[in-house]
C-alpha positions as a Markdown table, in Angstrom:
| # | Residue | x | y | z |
|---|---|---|---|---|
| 1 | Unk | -26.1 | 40.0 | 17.9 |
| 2 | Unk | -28.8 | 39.0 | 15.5 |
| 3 | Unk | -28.7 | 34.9 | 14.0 |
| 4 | Unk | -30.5 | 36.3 | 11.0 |
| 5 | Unk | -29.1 | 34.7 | 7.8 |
| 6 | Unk | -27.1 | 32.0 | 9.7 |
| 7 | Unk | -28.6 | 28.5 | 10.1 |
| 8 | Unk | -26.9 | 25.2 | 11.1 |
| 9 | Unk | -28.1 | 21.9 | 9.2 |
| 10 | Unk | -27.0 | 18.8 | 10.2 |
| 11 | Unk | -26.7 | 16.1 | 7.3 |
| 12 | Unk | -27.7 | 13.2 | 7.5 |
| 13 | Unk | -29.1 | 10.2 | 5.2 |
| 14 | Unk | -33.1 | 10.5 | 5.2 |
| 15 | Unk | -35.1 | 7.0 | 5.9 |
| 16 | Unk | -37.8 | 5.7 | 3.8 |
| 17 | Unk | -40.0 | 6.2 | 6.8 |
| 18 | Unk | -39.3 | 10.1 | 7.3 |
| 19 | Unk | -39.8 | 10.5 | 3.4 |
| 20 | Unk | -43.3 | 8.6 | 4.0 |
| 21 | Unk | -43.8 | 10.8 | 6.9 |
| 22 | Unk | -43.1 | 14.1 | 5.0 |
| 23 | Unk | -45.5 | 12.9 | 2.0 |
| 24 | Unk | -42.6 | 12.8 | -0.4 |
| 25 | Unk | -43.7 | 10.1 | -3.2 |
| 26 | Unk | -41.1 | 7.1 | -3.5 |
| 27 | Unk | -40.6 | 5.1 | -6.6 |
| 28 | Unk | -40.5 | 1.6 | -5.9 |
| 29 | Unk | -37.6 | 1.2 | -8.9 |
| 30 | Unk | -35.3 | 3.8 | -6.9 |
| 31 | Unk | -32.8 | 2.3 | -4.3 |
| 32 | Unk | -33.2 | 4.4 | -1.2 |
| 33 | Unk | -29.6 | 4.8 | 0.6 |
| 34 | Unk | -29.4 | 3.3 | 4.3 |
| 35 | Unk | -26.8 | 4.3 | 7.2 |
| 36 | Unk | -24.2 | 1.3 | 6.2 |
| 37 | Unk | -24.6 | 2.8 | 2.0 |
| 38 | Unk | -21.5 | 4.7 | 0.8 |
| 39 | Unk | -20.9 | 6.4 | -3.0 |
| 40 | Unk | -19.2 | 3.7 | -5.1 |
| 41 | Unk | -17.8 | 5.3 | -8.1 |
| 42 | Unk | -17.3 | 1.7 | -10.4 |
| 43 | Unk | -14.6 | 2.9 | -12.4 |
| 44 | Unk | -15.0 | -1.2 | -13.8 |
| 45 | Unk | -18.5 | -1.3 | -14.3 |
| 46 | Unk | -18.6 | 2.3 | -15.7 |
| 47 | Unk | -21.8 | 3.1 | -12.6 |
| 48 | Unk | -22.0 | 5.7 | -9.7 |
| 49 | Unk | -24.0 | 3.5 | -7.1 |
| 50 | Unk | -24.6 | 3.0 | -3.6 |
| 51 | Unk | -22.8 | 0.3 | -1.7 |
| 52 | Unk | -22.9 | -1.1 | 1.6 |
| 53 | Unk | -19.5 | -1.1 | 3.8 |
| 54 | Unk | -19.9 | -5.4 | 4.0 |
| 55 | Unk | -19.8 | -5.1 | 0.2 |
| 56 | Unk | -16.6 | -3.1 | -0.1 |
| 57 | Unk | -14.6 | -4.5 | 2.7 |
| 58 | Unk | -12.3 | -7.4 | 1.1 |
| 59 | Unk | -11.7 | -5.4 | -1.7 |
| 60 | Unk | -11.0 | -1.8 | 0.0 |
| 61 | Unk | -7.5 | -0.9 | -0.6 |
| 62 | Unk | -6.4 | -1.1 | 3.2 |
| 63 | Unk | -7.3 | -4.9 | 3.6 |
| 64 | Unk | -4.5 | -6.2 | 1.0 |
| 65 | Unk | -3.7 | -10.1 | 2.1 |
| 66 | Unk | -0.6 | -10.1 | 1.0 |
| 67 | Unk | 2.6 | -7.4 | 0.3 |
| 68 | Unk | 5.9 | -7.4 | -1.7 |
| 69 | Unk | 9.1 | -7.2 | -0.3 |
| 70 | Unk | 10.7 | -3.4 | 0.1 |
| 71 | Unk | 14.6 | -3.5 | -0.6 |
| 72 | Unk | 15.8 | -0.5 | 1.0 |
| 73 | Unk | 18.4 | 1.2 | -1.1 |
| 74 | Unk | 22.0 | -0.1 | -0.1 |
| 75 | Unk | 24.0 | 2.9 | 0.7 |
| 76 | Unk | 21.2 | 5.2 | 2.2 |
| 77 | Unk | 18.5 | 3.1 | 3.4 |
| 78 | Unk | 16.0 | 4.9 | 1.3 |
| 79 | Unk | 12.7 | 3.1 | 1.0 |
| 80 | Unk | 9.9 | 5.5 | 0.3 |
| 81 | Unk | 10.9 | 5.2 | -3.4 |
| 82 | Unk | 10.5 | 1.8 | -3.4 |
| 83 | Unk | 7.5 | 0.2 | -5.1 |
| 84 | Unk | 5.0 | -2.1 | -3.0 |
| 85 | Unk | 2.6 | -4.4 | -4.3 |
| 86 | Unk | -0.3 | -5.1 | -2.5 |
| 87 | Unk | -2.6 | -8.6 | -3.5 |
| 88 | Unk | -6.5 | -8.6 | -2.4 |
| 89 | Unk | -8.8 | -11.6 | -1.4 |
| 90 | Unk | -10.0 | -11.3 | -5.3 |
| 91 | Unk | -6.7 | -11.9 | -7.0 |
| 92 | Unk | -6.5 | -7.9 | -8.0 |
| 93 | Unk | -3.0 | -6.4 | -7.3 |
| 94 | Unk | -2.1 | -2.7 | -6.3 |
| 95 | Unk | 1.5 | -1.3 | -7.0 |
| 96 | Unk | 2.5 | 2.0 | -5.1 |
| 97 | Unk | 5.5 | 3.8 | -3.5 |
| 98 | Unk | 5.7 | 3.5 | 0.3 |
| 99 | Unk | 6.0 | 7.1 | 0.4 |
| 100 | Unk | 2.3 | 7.3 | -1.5 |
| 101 | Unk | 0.2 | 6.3 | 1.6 |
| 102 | Unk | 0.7 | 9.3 | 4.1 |
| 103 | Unk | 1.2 | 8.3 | 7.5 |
| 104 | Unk | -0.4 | 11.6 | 8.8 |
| 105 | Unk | -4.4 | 11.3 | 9.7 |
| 106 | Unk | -5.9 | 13.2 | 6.8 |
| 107 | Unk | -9.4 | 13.8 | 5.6 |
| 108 | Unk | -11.8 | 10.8 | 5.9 |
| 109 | Unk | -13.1 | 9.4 | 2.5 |
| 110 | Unk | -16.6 | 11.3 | 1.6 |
| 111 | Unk | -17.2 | 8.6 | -1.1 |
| 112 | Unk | -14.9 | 5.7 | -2.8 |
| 113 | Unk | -13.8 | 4.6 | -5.6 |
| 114 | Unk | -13.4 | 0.9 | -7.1 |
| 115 | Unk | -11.1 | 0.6 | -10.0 |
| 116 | Unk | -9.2 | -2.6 | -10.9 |
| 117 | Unk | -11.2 | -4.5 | -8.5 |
| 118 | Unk | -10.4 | -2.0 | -5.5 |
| 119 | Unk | -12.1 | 0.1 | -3.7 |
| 120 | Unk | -9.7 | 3.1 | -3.0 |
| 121 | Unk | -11.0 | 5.8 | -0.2 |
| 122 | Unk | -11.8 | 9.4 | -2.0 |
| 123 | Unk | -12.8 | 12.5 | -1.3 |
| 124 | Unk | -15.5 | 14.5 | -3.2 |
| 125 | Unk | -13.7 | 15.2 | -6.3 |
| 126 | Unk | -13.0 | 11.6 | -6.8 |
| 127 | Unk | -9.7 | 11.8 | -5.7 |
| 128 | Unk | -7.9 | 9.0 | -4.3 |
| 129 | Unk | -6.7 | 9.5 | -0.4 |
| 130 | Unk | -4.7 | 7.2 | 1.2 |
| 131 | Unk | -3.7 | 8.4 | 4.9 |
| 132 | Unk | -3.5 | 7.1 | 8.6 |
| 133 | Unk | -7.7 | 8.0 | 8.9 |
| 134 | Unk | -8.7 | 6.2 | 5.7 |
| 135 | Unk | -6.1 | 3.5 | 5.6 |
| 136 | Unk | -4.7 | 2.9 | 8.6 |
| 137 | Unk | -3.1 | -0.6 | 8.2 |
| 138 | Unk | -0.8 | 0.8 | 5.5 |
| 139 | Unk | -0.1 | 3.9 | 7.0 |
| 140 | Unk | 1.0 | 1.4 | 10.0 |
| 141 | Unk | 3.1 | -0.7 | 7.3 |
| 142 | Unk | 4.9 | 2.6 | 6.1 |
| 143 | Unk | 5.4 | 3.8 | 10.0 |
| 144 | Unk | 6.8 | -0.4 | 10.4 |
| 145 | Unk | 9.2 | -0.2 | 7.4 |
| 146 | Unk | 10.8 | 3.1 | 8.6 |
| 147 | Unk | 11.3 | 1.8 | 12.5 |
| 148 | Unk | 13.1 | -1.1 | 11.0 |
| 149 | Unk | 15.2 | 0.7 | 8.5 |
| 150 | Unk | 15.9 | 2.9 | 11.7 |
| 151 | Unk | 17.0 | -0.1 | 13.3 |
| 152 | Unk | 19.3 | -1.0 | 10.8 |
| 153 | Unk | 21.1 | 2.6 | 10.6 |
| 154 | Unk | 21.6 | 2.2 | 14.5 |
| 155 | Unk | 23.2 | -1.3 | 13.6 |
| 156 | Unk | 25.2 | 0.1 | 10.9 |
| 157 | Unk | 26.5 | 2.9 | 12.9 |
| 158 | Unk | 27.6 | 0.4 | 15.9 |
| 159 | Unk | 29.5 | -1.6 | 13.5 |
| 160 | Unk | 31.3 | 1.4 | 11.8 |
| 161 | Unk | 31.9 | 2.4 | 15.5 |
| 162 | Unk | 33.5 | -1.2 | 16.0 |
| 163 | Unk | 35.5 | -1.1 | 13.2 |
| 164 | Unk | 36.9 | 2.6 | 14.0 |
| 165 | Unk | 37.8 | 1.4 | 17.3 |
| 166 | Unk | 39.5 | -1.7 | 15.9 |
| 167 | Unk | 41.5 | 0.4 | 13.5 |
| 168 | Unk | 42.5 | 2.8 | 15.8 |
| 169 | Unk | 44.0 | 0.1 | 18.2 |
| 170 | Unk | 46.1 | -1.6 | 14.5 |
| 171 | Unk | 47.6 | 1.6 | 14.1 |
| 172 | Unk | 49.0 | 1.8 | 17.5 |
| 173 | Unk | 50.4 | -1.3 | 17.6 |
| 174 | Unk | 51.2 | -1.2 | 14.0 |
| 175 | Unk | 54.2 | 1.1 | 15.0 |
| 176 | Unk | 55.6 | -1.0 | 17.5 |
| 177 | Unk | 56.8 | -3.8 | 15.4 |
């Protein structure tokens, strides 16, 4: 079997030096990526640039500092609906649905975005992902929420099981009066 017309190429982010070594020119006004740069698409500051991991962290979407409350819906304990706001270090706010962040891993983020004063994780097409790979605290939240609410069902279900029982035992006795 011939390899003829297949090749593999590994990717990788080229270094100043191996440009050097190559004899590829470099402008000294051009900001050569490193291994720690990402793609920032600044939706706020209207700029595709590169940005280091340090710089996005306390404002990437999975670090939120604080969360709303989620009130599960009363009669079937439905919370995926409801809507969650997240605050960041920076005083910017997020509002989702639980059932937005996917709790499956997914694709990681290829390049990210920052809009209101987050970064959100994306994918080459500038489309937000938010899953267990590129978010994992709030996939973890959303797996959290549905344990409890799964704990309240079997609490519910005990208690209707209680008050079956007591009403059985009434109606016997209710007879023998």
């Amino acid at each position: 079997m011939s390899d003829q017309g297949h090749f593999h190429a590994g990717a990788h982010i080229i270094s100043e030096e191996e440009l050097r070594d190559a004899g590829v020119p470099i402008d000294p006004n051009v900001n050569l990526p490193t291994q720690n740069d990402v793609t920032l698409d600044d939706d706020d500051a209207q700029v595709c640039r590169w940005a280091t991991k340090d710089e996005i962290r306390q404002l990437y979407v999975d670090n939120a500092v604080t969360a709303s409350p989620i009130q599960p819906d009363v009669w079937t304990l439905e919370i995926d609906n409801e809507s969650l706001t997240l605050g960041y270090a920076n005083g910017a706010s997020w509002t989702t649905t639980l059932g937005a962040i996917d709790w499956n891993s997914g694709p990681a983020a290829t390049r990210y975005k920052k809009t209101g004063g987050i970064v959100f994780p994306a994918d080459d097409g500038g489309n937000v992902i938010i899953n267990a790979t590129t978010a994992p605290r709030l996939a973890h939240l959303r797996i959290w929420a549905h344990d409890q609410i799964r704990q309240r069902a079997g609490e519910r279900l005990q208690m209707a099981e209680l008050v079956n029982a007591f009403a059985t035992i009434i109606g016997q006795y209710s007879g023998a009066l």
